[in-house]
Phi, psi and omega in degrees: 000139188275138156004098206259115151243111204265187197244141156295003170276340179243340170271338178299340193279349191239344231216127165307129177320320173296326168272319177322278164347255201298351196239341172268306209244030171030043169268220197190161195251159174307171173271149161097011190226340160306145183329314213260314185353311184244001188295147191234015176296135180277137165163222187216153192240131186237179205272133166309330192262324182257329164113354181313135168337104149253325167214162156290115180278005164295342159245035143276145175198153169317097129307338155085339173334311236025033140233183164317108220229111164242196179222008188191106160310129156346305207172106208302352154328304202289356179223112156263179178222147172249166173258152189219130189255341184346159153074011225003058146259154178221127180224177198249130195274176154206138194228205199251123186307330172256011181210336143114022188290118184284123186258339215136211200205147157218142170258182172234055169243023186279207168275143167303156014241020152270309234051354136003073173274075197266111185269149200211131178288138170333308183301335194276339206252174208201094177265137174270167180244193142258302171004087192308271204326354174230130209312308189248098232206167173215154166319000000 
């Protein structure tokens, strides 16, 4: 799959004002207030915007963060990193390879066996299930 490229005019048309904010325009949601943050539901977490593969909820974990916390992206394609001096910090962003979607930051305080964190706002993310009873599901 090729590049997803839209106008800022067609993700706002798709996109909530808050995932707009946060996955076009790199803000962030509070801690502790996000969709995911605490969810313990089995599946694969895709891009809000594009629908891409990105984590697994099998390398989720409590991170004590509040927000979502993995130790290993699906598959190291699905995510690049950038350096982000904002804020006066300087850390490593991270978005979704195919559509440039701002997701977070990973860090290097996680669990083995990355030693990883890649904290990801909620708003980026869209989890399928296996579950019948819930609305958003994958093969």
């Amino acid at each position: 799959m090729g590049k997803v490229n839209k106008t800022d005019r067609e993700w706002q048309r798709e996109l909530s004002p808050e995932e707009y904010r946060i996955t076009r325009k790199k803000g962030t949601e509070p801690a502790f207030t996000g969709q995911y943050w605490n969810s313990k539901q089995k599946g694969i977490y895709v891009c809000r915007c594009c629908g891409a593969k990105l984590f697994s909820s099998e390398t989720k974990y409590d991170s004590g963060s509040g927000w979502p916390s993995f130790y290993r992206p699906i598959d190291n394609l699905a995510i690049e990193e950038r350096d982000d001096s904002s804020h006066g910090m300087v850390r490593t962003e991270i978005v979704c390879h195919d559509c440039d979607a701002h997701l977070g930051h990973v860090f290097e305080d996680g669990p083995e066996p990355t030693g990883l964190r890649y904290c990801v706002n909620s708003a980026s993310l869209q989890l399928k299930t296996e579950e019948k009873n819930d609305e958003e599901t994958y093969p």
